[in-house]
SEFIVO-370021 format. One line per 2 residues: their letters; for each residue x, y, z of C-alpha. Coordinates in pm, whole numbers, plus 50000, padded with zeros to 5 digits. Example, Ala and Ser with C-alpha at 12.3 -4.5 7.8 and 13.67 -1.06 7.14 Angstrom:
% residues 2
AS = 51230 49550 50780 | 51367 49894 50714
***
This chain:
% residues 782
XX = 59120 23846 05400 | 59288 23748 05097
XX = 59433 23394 05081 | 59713 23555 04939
XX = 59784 23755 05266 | 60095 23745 05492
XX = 59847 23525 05751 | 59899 23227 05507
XX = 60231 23182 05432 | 60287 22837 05396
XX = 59999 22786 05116 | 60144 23087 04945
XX = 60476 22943 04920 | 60364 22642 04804
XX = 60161 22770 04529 | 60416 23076 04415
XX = 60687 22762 04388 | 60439 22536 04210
XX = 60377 22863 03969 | 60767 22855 03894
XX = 60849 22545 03839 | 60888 22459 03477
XX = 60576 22362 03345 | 60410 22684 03498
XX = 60248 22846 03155 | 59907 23021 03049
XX = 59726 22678 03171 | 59869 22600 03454
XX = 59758 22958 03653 | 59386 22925 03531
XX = 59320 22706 03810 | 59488 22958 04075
XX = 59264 23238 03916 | 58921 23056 03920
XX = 59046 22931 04349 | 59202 23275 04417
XX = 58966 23535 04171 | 59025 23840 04420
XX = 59411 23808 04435 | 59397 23841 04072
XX = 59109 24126 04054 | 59303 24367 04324
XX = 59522 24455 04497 | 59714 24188 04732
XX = 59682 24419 05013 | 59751 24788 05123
XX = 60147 24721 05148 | 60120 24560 04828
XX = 59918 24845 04626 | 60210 25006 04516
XX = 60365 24687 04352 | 60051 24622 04196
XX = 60057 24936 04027 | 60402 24891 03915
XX = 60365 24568 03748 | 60262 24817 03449
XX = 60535 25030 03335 | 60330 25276 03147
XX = 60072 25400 03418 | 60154 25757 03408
XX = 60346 26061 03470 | 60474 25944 03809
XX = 60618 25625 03676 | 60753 25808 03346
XX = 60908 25994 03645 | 61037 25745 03828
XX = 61221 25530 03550 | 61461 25855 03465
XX = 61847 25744 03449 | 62000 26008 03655
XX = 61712 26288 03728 | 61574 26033 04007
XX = 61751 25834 04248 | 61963 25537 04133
XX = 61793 25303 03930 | 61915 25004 04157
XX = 61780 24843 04455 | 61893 24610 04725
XX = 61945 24276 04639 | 61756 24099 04918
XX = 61965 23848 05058 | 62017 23950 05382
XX = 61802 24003 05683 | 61784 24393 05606
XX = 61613 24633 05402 | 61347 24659 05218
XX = 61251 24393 04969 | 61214 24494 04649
XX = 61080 24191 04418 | 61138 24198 04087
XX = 61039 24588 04093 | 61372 24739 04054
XX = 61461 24900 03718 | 61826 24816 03652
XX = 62026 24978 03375 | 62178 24700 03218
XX = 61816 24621 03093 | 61767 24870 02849
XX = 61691 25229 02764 | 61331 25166 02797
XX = 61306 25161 03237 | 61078 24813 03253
XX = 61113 24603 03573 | 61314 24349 03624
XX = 60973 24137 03570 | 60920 24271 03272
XX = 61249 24285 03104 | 61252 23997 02818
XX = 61579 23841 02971 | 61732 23735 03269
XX = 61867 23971 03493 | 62122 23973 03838
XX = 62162 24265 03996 | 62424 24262 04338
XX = 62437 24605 04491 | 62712 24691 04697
XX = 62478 24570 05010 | 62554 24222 04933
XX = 62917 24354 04792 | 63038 24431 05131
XX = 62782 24127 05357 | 62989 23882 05106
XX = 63317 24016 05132 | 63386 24109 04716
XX = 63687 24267 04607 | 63622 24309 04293
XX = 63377 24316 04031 | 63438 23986 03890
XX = 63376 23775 04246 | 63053 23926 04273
XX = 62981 23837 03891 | 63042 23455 04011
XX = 62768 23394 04243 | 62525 23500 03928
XX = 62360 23190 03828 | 62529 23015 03558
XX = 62859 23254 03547 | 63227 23143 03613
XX = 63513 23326 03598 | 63903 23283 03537
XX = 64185 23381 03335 | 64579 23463 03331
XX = 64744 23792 03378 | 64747 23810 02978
XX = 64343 23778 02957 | 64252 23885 03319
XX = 63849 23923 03425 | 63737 23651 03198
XX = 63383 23599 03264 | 63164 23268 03103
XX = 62808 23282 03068 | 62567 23028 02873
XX = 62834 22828 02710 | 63040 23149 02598
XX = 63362 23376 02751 | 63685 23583 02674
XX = 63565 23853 02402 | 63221 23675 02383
XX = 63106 23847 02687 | 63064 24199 02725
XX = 63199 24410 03023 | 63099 24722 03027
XX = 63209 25055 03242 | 62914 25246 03354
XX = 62726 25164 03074 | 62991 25246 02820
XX = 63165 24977 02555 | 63596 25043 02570
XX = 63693 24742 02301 | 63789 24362 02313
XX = 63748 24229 02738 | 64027 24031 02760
XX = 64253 24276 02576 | 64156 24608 02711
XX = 63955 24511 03084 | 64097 24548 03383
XX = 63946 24415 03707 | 63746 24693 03937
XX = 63759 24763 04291 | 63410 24689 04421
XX = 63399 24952 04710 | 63408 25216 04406
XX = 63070 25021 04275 | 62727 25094 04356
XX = 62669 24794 04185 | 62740 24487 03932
XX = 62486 24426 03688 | 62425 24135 03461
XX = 62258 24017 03170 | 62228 23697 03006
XX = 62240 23605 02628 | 62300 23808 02321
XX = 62255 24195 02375 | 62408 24341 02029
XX = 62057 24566 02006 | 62186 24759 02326
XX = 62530 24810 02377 | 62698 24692 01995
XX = 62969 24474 01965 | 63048 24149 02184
XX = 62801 24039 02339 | 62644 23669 02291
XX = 62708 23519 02649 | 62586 23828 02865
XX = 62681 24144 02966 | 62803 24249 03287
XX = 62777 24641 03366 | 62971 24819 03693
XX = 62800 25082 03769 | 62915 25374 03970
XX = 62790 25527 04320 | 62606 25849 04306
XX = 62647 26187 04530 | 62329 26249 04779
XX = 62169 26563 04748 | 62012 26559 05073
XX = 62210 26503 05340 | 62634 26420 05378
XX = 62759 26017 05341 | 63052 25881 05440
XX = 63204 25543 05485 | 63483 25338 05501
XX = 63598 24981 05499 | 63975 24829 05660
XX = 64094 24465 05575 | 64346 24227 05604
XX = 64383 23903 05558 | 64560 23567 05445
XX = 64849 23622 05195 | 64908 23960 05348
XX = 64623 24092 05149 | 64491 24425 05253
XX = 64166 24589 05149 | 64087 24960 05223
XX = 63849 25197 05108 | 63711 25605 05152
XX = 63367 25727 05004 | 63265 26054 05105
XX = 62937 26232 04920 | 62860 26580 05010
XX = 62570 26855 04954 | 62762 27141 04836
XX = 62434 27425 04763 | 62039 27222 04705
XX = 62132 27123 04349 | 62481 27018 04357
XX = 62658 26727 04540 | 63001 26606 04548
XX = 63103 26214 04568 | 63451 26101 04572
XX = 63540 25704 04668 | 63891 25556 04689
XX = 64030 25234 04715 | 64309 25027 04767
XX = 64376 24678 04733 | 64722 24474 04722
XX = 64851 24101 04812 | 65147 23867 04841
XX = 64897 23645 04626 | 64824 23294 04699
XX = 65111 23228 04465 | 65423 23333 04611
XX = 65549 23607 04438 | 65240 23672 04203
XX = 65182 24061 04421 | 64819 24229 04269
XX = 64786 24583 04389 | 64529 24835 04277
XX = 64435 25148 04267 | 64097 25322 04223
XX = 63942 25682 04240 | 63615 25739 04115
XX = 63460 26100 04176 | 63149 26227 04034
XX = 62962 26563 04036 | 62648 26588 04040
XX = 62382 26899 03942 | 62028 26872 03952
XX = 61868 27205 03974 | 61563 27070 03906
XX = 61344 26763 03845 | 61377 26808 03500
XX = 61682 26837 03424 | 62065 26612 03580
XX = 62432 26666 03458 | 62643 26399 03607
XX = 62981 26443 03572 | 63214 26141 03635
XX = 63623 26069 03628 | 63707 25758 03727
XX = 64132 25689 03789 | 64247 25344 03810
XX = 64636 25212 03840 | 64683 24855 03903
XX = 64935 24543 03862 | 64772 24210 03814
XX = 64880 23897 03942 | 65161 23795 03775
XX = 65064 23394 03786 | 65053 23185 03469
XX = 65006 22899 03593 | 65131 22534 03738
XX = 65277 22339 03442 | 65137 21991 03303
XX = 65350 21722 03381 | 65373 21341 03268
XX = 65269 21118 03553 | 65584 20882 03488
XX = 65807 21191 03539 | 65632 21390 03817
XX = 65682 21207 04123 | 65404 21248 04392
XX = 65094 21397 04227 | 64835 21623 04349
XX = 64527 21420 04277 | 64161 21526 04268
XX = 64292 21838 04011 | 64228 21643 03658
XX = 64200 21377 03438 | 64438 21389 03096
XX = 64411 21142 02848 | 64780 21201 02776
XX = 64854 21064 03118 | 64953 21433 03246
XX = 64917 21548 03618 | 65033 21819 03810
XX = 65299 21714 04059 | 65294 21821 04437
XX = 65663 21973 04404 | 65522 22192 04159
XX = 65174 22332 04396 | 65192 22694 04472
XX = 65513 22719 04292 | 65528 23102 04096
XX = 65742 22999 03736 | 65754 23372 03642
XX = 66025 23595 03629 | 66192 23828 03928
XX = 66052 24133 03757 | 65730 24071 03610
XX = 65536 24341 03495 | 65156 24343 03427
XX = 65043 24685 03495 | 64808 24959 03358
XX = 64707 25307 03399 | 64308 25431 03339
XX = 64193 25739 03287 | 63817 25746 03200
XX = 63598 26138 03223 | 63221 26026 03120
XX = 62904 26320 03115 | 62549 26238 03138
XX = 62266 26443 03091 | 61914 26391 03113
XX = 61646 26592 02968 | 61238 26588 03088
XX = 61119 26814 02814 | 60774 26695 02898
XX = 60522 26451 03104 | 60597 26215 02810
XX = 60923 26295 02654 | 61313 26247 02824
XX = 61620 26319 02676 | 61956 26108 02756
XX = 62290 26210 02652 | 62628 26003 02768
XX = 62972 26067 02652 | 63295 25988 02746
XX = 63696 25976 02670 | 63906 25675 02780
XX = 64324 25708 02808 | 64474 25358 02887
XX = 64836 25276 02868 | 64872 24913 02970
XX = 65237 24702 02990 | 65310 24334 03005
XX = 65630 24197 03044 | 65677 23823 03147
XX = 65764 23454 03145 | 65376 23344 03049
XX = 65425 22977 02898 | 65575 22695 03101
XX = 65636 22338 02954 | 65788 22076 03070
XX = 66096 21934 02877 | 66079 21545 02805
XX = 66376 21493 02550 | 66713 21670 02526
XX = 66645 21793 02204 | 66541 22179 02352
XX = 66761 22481 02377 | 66727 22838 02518
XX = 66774 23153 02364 | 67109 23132 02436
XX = 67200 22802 02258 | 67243 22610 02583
XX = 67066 22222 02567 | 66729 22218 02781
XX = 66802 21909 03027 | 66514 21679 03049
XX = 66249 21731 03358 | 66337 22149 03390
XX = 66048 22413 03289 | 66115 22579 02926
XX = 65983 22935 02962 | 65915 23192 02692
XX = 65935 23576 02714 | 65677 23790 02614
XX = 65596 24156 02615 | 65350 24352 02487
XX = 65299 24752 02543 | 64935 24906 02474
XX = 64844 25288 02422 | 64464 25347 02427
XX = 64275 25637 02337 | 63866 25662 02229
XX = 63575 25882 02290 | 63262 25825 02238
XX = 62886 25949 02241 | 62536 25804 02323
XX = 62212 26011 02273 | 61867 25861 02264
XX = 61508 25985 02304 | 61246 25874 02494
XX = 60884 25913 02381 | 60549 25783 02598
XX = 60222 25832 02374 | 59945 25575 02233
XX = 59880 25421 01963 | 59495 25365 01845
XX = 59475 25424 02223 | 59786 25131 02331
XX = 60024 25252 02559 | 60355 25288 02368
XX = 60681 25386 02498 | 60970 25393 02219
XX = 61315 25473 02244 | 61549 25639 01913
XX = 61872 25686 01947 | 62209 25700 01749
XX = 62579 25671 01906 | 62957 25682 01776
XX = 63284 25607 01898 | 63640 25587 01780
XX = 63901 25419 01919 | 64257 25417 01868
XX = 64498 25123 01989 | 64830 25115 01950
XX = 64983 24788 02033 | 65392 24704 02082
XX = 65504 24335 02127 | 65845 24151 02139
XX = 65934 23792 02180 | 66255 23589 02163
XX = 66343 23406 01870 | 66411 23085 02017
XX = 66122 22861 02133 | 66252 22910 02486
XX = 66423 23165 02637 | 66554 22969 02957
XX = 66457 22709 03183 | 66412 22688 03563
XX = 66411 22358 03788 | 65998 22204 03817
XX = 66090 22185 04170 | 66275 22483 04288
XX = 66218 22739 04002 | 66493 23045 03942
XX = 66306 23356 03895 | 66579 23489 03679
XX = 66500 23857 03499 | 66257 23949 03225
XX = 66554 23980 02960 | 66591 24086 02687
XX = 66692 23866 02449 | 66800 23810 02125
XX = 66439 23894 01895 | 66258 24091 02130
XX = 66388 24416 01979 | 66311 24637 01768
XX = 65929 24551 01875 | 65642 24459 01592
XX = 65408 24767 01567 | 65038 24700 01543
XX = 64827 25001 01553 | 64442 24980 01498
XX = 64162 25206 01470 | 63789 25163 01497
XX = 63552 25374 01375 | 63164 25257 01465
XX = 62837 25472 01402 | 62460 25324 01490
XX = 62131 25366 01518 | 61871 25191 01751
XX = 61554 25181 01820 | 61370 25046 02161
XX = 60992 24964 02183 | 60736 24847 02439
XX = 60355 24861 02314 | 60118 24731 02555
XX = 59861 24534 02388 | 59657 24465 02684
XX = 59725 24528 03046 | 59858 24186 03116
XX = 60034 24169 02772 | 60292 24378 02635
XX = 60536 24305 02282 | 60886 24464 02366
XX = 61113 24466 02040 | 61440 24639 01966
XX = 61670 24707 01643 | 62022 24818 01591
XX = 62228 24894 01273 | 62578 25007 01285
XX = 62859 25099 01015 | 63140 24987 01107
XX = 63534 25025 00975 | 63801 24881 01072
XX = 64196 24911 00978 | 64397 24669 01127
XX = 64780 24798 01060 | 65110 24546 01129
XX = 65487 24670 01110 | 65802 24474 01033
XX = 66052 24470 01310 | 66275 24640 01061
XX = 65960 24937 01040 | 65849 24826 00696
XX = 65467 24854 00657 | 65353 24426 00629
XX = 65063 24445 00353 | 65091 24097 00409
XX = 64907 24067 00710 | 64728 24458 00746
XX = 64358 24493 00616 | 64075 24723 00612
XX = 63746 24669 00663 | 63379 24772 00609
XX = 63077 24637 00788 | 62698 24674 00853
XX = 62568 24448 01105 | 62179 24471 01191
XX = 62046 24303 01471 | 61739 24273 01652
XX = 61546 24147 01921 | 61145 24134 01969
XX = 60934 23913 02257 | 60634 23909 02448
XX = 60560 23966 02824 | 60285 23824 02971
XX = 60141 23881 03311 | 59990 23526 03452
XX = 59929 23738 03743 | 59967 24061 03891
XX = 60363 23916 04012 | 60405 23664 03828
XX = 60503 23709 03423 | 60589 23476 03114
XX = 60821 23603 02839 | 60989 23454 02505
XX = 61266 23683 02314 | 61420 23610 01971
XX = 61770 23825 01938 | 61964 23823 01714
XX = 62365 23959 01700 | 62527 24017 01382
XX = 62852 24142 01495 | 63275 24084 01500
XX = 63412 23740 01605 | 63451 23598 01911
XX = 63787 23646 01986 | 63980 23953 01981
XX = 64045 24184 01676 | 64305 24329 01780
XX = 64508 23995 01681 | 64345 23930 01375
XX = 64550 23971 01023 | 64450 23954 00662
XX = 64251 23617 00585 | 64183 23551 00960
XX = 63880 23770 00942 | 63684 23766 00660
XX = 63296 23798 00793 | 63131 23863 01067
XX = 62973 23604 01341 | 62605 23534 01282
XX = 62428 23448 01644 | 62074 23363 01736
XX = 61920 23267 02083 | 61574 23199 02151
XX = 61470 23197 02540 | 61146 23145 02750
XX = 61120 23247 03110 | 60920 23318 03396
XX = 60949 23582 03662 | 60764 23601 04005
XX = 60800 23732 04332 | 60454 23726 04614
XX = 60487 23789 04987 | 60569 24187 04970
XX = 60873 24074 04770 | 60998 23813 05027
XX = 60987 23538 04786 | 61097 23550 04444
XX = 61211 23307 04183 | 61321 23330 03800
XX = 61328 23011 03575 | 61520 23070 03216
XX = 61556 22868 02919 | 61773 22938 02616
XX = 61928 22796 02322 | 62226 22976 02118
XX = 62378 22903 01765 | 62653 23143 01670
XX = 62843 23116 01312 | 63191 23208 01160
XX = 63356 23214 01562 | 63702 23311 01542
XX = 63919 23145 01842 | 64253 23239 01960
XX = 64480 22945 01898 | 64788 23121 02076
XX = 64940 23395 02237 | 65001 23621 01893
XX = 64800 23430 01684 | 64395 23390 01568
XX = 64173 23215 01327 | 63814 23187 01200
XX = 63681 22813 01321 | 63380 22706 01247
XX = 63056 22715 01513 | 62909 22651 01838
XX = 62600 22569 02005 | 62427 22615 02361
XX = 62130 22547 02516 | 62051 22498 02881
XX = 61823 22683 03194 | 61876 22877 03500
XX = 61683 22919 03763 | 61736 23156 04064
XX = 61504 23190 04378 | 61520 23419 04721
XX = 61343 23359 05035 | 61323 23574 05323
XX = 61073 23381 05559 | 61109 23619 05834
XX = 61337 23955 05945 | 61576 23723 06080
XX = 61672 23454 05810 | 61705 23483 05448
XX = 61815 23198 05186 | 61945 23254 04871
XX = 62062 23049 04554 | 62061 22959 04217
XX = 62128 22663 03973 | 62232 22671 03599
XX = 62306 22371 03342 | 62452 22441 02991
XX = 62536 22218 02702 | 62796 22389 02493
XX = 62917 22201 02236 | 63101 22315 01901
XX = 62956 22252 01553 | 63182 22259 01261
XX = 63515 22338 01433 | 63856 22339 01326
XX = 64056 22578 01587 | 64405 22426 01380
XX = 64485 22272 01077 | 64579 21924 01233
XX = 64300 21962 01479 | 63891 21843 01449
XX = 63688 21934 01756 | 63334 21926 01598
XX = 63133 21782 01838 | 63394 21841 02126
XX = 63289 22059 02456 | 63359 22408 02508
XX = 63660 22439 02724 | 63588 22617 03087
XX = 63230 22569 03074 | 63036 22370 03324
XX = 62782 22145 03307 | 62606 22237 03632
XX = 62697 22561 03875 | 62489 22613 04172
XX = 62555 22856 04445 | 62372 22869 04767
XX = 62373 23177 05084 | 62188 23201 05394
XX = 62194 23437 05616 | 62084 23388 06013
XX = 62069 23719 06165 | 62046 23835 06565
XX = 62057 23448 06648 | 61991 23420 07049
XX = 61924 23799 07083 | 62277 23878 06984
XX = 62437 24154 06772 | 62592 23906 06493
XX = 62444 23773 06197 | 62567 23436 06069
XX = 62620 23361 05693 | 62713 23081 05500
XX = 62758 22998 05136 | 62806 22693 04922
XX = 62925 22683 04546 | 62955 22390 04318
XX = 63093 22383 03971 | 63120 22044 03789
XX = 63390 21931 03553 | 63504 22097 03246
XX = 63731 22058 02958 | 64042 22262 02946
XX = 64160 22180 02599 | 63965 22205 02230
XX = 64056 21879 02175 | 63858 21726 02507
XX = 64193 21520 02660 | 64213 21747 02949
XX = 63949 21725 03194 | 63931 21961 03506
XX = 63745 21797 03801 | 63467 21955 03934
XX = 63502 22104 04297 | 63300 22258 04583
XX = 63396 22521 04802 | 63205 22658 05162
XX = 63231 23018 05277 | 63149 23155 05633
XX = 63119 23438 05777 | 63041 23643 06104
XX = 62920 23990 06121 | 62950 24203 06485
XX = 62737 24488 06502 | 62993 24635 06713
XX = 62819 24984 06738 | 62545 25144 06538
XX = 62754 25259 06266 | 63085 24995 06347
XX = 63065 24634 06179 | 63322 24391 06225
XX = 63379 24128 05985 | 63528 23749 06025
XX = 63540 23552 05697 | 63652 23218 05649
XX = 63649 23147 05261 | 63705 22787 05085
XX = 63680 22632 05480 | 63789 22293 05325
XX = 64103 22410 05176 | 63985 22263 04820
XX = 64240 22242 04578 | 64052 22290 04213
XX = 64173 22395 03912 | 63997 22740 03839
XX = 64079 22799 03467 | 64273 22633 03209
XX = 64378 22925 02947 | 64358 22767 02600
XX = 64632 23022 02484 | 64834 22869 02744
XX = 64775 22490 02699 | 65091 22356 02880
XX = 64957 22492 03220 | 64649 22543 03440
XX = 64544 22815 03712 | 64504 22722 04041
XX = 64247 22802 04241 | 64256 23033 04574
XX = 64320 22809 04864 | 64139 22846 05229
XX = 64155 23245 05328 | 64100 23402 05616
XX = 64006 23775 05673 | 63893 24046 05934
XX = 63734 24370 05817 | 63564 24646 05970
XX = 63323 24863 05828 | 63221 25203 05886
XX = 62901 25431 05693 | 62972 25714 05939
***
């Protein structure tokens, strides 16, 4: 029997964990090859044959097969968290890795994939809360920037979000969050991925991908949920078979609150309905529409106040070195107007195809048109009056300890389409397995973009203690509106490659050139063109990426990548004017990792290191207003690890720890923060789940989950500090009937208060985090 073999668990472990920690390279697995020679000279065992075969993405038809987009079954497998299913490994071929179909083991980067499995065991609403359990990821945000996302060091417009697999402009400008239930899954990829998706992307990318209709046989389910703050979740999926090579899937969901924040009211929206035909295994059309209305929360934030002036404070939230605090009176408190509006429309029609001409050859086609009319209208900056030297809009003095608000609105029209093709080509090379991937895409987008503010500094103020909605205006300088429109225009070329030198060693390499105009238009309130502050502009960034995977063993692989990501600033373009973008950002990372998963897949860990320079940043230094600052710098590691030591427990968790620091950095004129910490990024994250499941015998399973995110800085210029925090989730699951689960959650059981996000746009206020939550759902796949 090999010592490898389920019979010998406990050495196994310990040996696949000494193999990941980090000083596990070429020398260190010698030893377990020359003590273990037959489980590196076959396979593990007869369960394990198949994964041994896969650890080799070029072994054949079959596996050309089996790495097809659409023409197969989804590309995405179960995370394996729970005590269910199937595990998987690192075997799994998600999208967000490329065009080329390698493993998640062999894919030069690091990877999360959380399918809606773990979506509906953890309770997600949307897209963004499963994104936070990722290892190293955080997310935040106001209504005017909502599903922020940070990863390595980076956020706002420095970190891709992606539809489907499709690009739709700036995140915080033009993303809206997405109903979960809708998702077959979230996927997510760390670092700079300019070579396969464009623009934006230096922190990660994080990619929603849609459920799929079922040839075979009818699906249904549906989920109910309510819960604290009168928050209700509900959703309807229903595939269906209509003849042997069509099926029909339609899913719809519904989600709406009082919010945590009295007052603050999200609701969504989503339908999401896809046709499938497949009248062969050579050829898939996938037609998809996806419908979303929503209205965001309409919180800003809890205003700074001095210490002196704020009369009982709620400690544990922050440190200022201006002696600022946020005062109890003030917790939970909703500043906005009685009529806020922050609300969108969607409509988004996308078309794949996919092609097998041959054994060796597959064709991929995706396009798509995207209609978004989006509307803000609020009070979105609050800031506490000190002196009586402040009046409204309205000429009336300010008195000393009220809230000065602003008014701001802003009215978006959307409108791009867009089209991928690539080809996909398996041959040799002076007999070396090659697979290579050419492709070209275009999109154009046009944004229109309507905004109106009052004149005055402050358009009214409302008592710190007992705030006055009061209405959304207008007021004197809000009308006529300023006219921005914009249009993109962006045309590329890639190329993928993976060219296995040896059978343990394979170079994978990519490169991407675009062309790429932009004309950035502003109008006068009076209508006159400003040639002032319009520009056009003409740009050809080439990136690339190229690294090597090495198997130490048959599970268990090394890999480096260089990328690179030549591509538009970090912030968002759409606010940019003449002189405020003059070139574009200039980013390099260089990461090692190792990937490994033994025991049929029950045990698998991933260890990444990485280190990012990006050049020429440009920062958004207020609500209207941008500018090109200098650079900034991270470096840190992530590790990740799952353990399933028997059907009825699992553990799962990660850690991450980043040092982002800014080079060179002026984000204002009277400001230096060289040297100075990237607001909203932690230190340390760690998140940690187990899962306990038919304890005693019974028809429950027990889960529990633990997240930790350490201090951060919530200002450029380092004087605000937001404490770190730790929250604990439970939950309960009653197998109620075979297809019936009940659901009791329990999330933030310590009723933390923490400080979630401080908006650097918005640097008079913070965002509150969610306080303890309680919710019951049942859920039905009938």
């Amino acid at each position: 029997m090999s010592p490898f073999s389920s019979s010998r668990p406990g050495l196994l472990a310990g040996i696949s964990l000494l193999a990941l920690s980090p000083f596990a390279l070429s020398p260190v697995a010698l030893p377990f090859q020359s003590l273990f020679p037959r489980a590196c000279a076959q396979p593990l065992s007869r369960a394990n044959t198949g994964a041994r075969a896969s650890t080799h993405d070029l072994r054949g038809r079959a596996e050309s097969a089996a790495t097809s987009d659409a023409i197969t079954a989804p590309e995405e497998s179960d995370e394996i968290i729970t005590a269910h299913g199937t595990p998987s490994g690192l075997q799994s071929r998600p999208a967000i890795g490329g065009r080329l179909g390698l493993t998640e083991q062999h894919t030069p980067a690091s990877l999360s994939v959380i399918t809606q499995k773990t979506i509906a065991l953890r309770g997600y609403t949307h897209a963004e809360d499963a994104a936070d359990f990722a290892p190293g990821v955080t997310s935040g945000g106001s209504p005017g920037n909502p599903a922020q996302l940070m990863m390595r060091g980076f956020s706002g417009n420095q970190v891709l979000i992606l539809r489907d697999g499709f690009y739709f402009g700036p995140t915080t400008m033009v993303n809206r969050p997405a109903n979960a239930f809708n998702l077959a899954s979230v996927q997510i990829m760390k670092g700079p991925s300019s070579v396969l998706f464009g623009q934006g992307a230096v922190g990660g990318t994080m990619d929603m991908r849609y459920k799929r209709p079922d040839l075979e046989r009818i699906r249904a389910e549906a989920l109910v949920s309510y819960g604290s703050f009168n928050s209700w979740n509900a959703g309807f999926g229903l595939s269906v078979p209509l003849a042997k090579t069509l099926a029909l899937r339609s899913d719809f969901s519904r989600t709406s609150s009082d919010g945590y924040v009295k007052g603050a009211n999200p609701r969504s929206n989503d339908w999401t309905t896809t046709l499938l035909w497949q009248p062969g295994h050579d050829f898939a059309a996938r037609l998809s529409i996806d419908y979303l209305t929503d209205s965001l929360s309409t919180y800003y934030g809890t205003p700074l106040v001095p210490k002196s002036m704020a009369g009982p404070v709620q400690g544990g939230l922050l440190h200022s070195a201006d002696g600022l605090a946020i005062s109890k009176a003030s917790l939970w408190r909703n500043y906005n107007v009685s009529d806020p509006r922050a609300s969108s429309v969607n409509a988004l029609p996308t078309l794949h195809l996919d092609w097998k001409v041959s054994p060796g050859l597959t064709l991929h086609d995706k396009a798509y048109f995207l209609y978004a009319k989006r509307r803000w209208n609020n009070a979105e900056t609050y800031t506490y009056i000190r002196t009586p030297d402040d009046a409204d809009s309205a000429g009336r003095p300010i008195p000393p300890g009220e809230i000065g608000r602003d008014r701001f609105y802003v009215y978006q029209n959307q409108h791009q389409v867009g089209d991928a093709l690539d080809l996909r080509y398996d041959h040799r090379i002076l007999g070396v397995r090659n697979r290579v991937v050419v492709g070209a895409d275009a999109y154009y987008l046009r944004f229109i973009r309507n905004r109106g503010f009052p004149s005055a500094t402050y358009a009214d103020s409302v008592s710190l203690t007992d705030p006055e909605a009061g209405v959304s205006g207008p007021f004197p300088g809000e009308y006529p509106f300023r006219k921005s429109p914009t249009t993109m225009v962006d045309a590329g070329i890639f190329v993928e490659d993976t060219l296995e030198l040896r059978k343990s060693l394979r170079l994978v390499g990519g490169f991407r050139y675009d062309w790429l105009s932009l004309d950035r238009q502003n109008y006068k309130q009076n209508g006159a063109y400003d040639s002032a502050t319009s520009f056009k502009g003409h740009y050809t960034p080439g990136n690339f990426r190229i690294g090597p995977v090495y198997d130490l063993l048959p599970n268990l692989s090394l890999y480096g990548v260089y990328t690179t990501a030549e591509d538009p600033p970090g912030s968002n373009l759409f606010l940019a004017n003449r002189g405020q973008f003059t070139r574009l950002s200039r980013t390099r990372q260089g990461e090692i990792g190792i990937k490994g998963h033994t025991l049929s897949g029950r045990l698998v860990s991933t260890l990444a290191f990485f280190d990012i320079r990006r050049r020429h940043i440009l920062v958004q230094t207020g609500q209207d207003a941008v500018s090109t600052a200098g650079t900034q710098n991270a470096r840190g590691v992530e590790w990740s690890g799952m353990w399933r030591p028997d059907k009825a427990l699992s553990l799962s968790g990660n850690v991450a720890y980043t040092h982002a620091r800014y080079g060179r950095f002026f984000p204002s004129p009277q400001l230096d923060a060289s040297g100075n910490q990237v607001p909203d990024v932690p230190s340390l994250t760690a998140n940690l789940w187990g899962v306990w499941s038919s304890p005693l015998a019974l028809p429950v399973d027990l889960g529990a989950g633990l997240r930790y995110v350490s201090a951060r800085k919530g200002d450029y210029a380092n004087r605000l500090t937001l404490n770190d925090y730790a929250l604990v989730n439970l939950f309960v699951a009653w197998h109620a009937r075979e297809n019936i689960t009940v659901f009791g959650r329990i999330d933030n059981v310590g009723d933390k208060k923490y400080v979630q996000w401080a908006d650097t746009s918005y640097p008079s206020q913070i965002l509150l985090g969610t306080p303890r939550a309680f919710s019951v759902s049942i859920r039905m796949p009938l």
